[in-house]
N, C-alpha and C positions, 0 to 999 in steps of 0.2 A: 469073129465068132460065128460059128456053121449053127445054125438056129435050126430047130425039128420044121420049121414053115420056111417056105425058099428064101435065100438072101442070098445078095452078093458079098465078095469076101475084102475085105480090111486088115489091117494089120493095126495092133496099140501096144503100148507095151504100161503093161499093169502088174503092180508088184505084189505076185500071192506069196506072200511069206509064209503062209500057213502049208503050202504043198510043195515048199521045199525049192522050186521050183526058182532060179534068179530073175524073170521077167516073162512075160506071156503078154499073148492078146488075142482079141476077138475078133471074128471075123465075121457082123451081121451088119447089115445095113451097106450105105455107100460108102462110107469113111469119109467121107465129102461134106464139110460144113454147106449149110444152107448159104446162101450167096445171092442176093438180090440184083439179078441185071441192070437194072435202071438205078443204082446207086452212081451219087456222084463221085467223079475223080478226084482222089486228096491233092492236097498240093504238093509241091515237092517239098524233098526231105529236108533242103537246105533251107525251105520258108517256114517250115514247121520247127524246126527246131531253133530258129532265132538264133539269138547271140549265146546260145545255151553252150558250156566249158564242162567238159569231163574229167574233178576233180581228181588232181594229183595230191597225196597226202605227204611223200617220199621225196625224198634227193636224188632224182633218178639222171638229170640229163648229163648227154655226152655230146652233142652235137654245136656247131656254133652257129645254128641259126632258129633258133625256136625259141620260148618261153621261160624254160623249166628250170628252176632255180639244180645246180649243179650240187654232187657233194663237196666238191674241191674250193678252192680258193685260187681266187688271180682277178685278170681287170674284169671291170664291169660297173654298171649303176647303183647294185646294190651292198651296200655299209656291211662289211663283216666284222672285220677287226682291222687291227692295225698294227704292226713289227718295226724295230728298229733298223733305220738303211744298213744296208751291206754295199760294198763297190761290186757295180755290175744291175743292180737294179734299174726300176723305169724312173727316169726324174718327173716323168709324169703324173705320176702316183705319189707324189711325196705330198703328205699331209701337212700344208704350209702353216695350218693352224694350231694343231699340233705340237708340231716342231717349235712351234714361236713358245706355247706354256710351255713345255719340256726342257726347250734348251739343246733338246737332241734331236735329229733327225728321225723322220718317222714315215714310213709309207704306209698309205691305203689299201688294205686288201678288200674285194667284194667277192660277192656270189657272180658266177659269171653265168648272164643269161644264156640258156643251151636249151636245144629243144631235146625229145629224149626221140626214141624206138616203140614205138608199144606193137604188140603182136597178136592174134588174133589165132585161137586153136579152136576149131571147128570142126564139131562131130558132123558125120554124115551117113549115120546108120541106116539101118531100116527102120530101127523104132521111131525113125521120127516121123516117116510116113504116116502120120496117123494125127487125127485132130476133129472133134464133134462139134466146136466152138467158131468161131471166126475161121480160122482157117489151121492148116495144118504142121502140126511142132516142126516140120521142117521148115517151112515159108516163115513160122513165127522166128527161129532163127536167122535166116536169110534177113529178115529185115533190122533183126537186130545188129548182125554183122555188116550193114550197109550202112546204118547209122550210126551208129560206134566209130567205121572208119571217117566219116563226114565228119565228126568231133574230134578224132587224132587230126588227121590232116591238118585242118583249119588252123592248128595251133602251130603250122610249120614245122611237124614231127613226119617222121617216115613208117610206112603202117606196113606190114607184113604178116605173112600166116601160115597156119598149120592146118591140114585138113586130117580128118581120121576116122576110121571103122573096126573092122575085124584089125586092121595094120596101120600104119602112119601112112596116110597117101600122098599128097602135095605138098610140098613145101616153097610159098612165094617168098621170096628174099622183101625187106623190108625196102618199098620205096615211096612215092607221094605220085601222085597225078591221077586222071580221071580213068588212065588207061587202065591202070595195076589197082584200081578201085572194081574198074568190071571184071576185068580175072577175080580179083575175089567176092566176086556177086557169083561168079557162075560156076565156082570151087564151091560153095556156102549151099546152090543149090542143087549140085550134082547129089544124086542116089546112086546106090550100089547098085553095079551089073550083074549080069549070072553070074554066076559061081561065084559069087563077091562074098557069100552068106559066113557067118559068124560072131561071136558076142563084140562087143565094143572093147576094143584096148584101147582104155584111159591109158591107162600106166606108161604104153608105150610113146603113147604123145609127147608126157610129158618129161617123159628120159629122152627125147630127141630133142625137147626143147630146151631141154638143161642142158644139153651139149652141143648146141649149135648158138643159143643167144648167150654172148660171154658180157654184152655190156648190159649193166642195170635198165631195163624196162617195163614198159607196163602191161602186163599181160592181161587178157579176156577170155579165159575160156566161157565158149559157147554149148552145152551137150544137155540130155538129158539125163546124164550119171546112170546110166542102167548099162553097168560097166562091173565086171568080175573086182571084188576087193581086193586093195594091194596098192592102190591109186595114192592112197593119204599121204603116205612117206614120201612118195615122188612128187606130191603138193607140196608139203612141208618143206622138201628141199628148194622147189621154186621162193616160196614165199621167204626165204632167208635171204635173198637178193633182187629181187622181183615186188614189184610191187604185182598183186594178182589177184583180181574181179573171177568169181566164177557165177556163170549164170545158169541159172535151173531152167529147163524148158519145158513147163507140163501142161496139161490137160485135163478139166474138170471129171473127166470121166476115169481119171487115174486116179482118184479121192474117192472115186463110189460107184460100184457097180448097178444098175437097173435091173429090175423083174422085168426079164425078159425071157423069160423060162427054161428052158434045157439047153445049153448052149456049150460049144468047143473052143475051151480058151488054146491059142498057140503063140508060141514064142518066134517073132521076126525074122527074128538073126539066127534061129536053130532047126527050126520048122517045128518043135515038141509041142505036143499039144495034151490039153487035159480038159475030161468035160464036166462040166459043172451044171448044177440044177442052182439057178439064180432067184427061182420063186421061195428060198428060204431064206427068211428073212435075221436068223442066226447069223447063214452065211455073209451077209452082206454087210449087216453090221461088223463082224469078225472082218472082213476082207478094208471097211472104212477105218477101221481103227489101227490097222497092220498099218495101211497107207499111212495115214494120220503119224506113225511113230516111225516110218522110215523116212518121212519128209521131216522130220526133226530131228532124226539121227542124222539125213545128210547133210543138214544146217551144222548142227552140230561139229562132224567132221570137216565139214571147209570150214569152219572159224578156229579148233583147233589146231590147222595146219596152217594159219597166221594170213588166210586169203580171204575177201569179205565178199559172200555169198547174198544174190540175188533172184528174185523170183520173175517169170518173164511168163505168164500162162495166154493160151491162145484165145480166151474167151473176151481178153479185151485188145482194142489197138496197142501195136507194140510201139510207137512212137509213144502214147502217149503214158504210158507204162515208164517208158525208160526218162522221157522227162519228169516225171513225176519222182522217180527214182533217184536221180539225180540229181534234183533240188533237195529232198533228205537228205542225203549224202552230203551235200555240201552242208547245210544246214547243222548235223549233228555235229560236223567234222568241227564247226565256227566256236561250239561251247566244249570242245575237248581240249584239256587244259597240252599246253604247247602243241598244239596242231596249225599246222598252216596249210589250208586249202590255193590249189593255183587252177 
C-alpha cells in the first residue's frame, strides 16, 4: 500500500469484494514480520513432531510396502472375509478353522497392507509474498509442505508434487528420500520471476493433477485460493478418487484492514491498483465483513467438492498449528460412525 507519508512497498493480497476487484494489496510498511534475532533455534521437524501420523480416512493404498489398508482383497495380516477354495488358490491361506465347522474348504482373504502416493500441489504466487505476523504466507507454506512430506514419508509412502502460478510449473514425480524432500523444500520456496506476473491458476493444477496421478492418493493442496473461479468442479473431480486436504494460507491482515489513512491497494499478480481512504471506519468494517463471508464461502466450497479444508495463518507457528490439526482430525474421525483412521 503507497501511503500519502513515505513507505516502502509490499505486496498482500486482500479480498475487496466490494470493488469488484478479485484480490489487491498494500504496499505500506516492510512486509517483513518483526523477527527477533536472539530467538532460539526450534528443534527439528522430525523431533517436534514425534510419532505424530497423518490420518488416512480412505482405501487409498497401492504400493507393497507401506501402511495403508488397500481397496482390494488378497494376502495380508488383516481379516477381511473369507471365499470358498477354487483349484489354483494359496494353500496357505486356507482357513483350517473354518473349514473344519463348514465342512468345506475355505480361504482367508485380508486387507493387504500397502502404503499409498500422496502429492503435494503448491501454490507459488506472488500473493504469498506477503505476511504481518510471524512470517510470510509463503515460508508459512514452505514449512507446511516440509512437514506434511516428513509425515507421508515416515509411513513408507512415496511423496510427490505439483508447483503452480499464473501456469502449472513443476511437476516432481512421486518418490521418498531426503534428496527429492529438498527439491520440494526449494519448489515450495521458489517465487515468481519477471515477466512470471498473473492471476493464480487453480484450475489448472488440478486438471494436470487429475491426469497425470491415475492411482488413488492422498492429496494436499497448499495455496491461498485467491485463484479466478472455476477451481470447485476440478476439486470435486479430484475428491471422487482422491482423498484431498486443502489448506488455506492467510494472514490476520486479510480479516481487517487498519487506519492507516489514504492508501493504494494493488493486485500482486496484475499490478491494478485502487486507492482507498482507510480512515472510514464504514469502510473497514464493510471490507471485515466481505472477508469474514468469503473465508466461509471458501470453507464452504472445499467441503462441498467432498475435500476437508484446513486453516494454516502466519500469526502462529505452523508446526504447531498442524499438529494441533491433526490430533482433531484424528479425534473427530474416532466418533464418526464407520470411519477408520490409519
Amino acid at each position: 500500500m503507497k501511503a500519502s507519508r513515505p513507505a516502502s512497498r509490499l505486496s498482500t493480497s486482500w479480498p475487496l469484494c466490494w470493488s469488484g476487484t478479485r484480490h489487491l494489496s498494500w504496499t505500506c510498511g516492510t512486509g517483513m514480520p518483526d523477527r527477533k534475532p536472539d530467538a532460539p533455534k526450534a528443534p527439528p521437524i522430525e523431533y517436534r513432531l514425534g510419532a505424530l501420523r497423518w490420518p488416512v480416512m480412505r482405501r487409498l493404498g497401492v504400493h507393497p510396502s507401506g501402511e495403508e489398508r488397500s481397496r482390494g482383497l488378497g494376502a495380508g495380516l488383516e481379516y477381511a472375509d473369507a471365499r470358498e477354495y477354487v483349484p489354483g488358490d494359496d494353500p496357505r491361506q486356507i482357513d483350517w478353522s473354518l473349514s473344519a465347522r463348514s465342512g468345506r474348504t475355505f480361504v482367508r482373504l485380508a486387507h493387504p497392507d500397502r502404503g499409498l502416493d500422496a502429492w503435494l500441489l503448491v501454490d507459488t504466487s506472488r500473493s504469498l509474498d506477503w505476511g504481518t505476523a510471524l512470517c510470510l504466507k509463503r515460508e508459512a507454506a514452505a514449512d507446511l509442505v516440509v512437514a506434511a512430506s516428513v509425515l507421508f514419508a515416515r509411513r513408507g509412502n512415496r511423496v510427490g508434487a505439483i508447483t503452480f502460478d499464473r501456469a502449472v510449473g513443476k511437476v516432481l514425480p512421486p518418490s521418498s528420500g531426503r534428496r527429492s524432500r529438498s527439491a520440494l523444500m526449494a519448489e515450495a520456496r521458489r517465487a515468481p520471476g519477471p515477466g512470471e506476473d498473473g492471476p493464480t491458476d487453480l484450475a489448472a493444477a488440478l486438471t494436470t493433477a487429475a491426469r497425470i496421478i491415475r492411482r488413488p492418493s492422498l492429496l494436499l493442496v497448499v495455496s491461498d485460493f485467491q485463484s479466478p473461479p472455476g477451481w470447485q468442479l476440478h476439486l470435486r473431480a479430484l475428491s471422487l478418487k482422491h482423498e484431498v486436504v486443502a489448506a488455506m494460507i492467510t494472514d490476520p491482515r486479510e480479516q481487517a484492514i487498519p487506519d492507516v489513512g489514504l492508501v493504494t491497494f494493488e493486485d500482486p499478480e496484475t499490478g491494478r491498483q485502487l486507492e482507498v481512504d482507510t480512515r472510514s471506519s464504514r469502510l473497514r468494517d464493510r471490507f471485515q465483513r466481505a472477508a469474514a463471508e468469503r473465508q466461509a464461502q471458501l470453507r464452504a466450497e472445499i467441503l462441498a467438492a467432498g475435500a476437508f479444508p484446513i486453516e494454516v495463518t502466519t500469526s502462529e507457528d505452523v508446526l504447531g498449528q498442524l499438529i494441533r490439526l491433526l490430533r482433531s482430525i484424528a479425534a473427530q474421525a474416532r466418533w464418526r460412525p464407520g470411519a477408520r483412521v490409519r
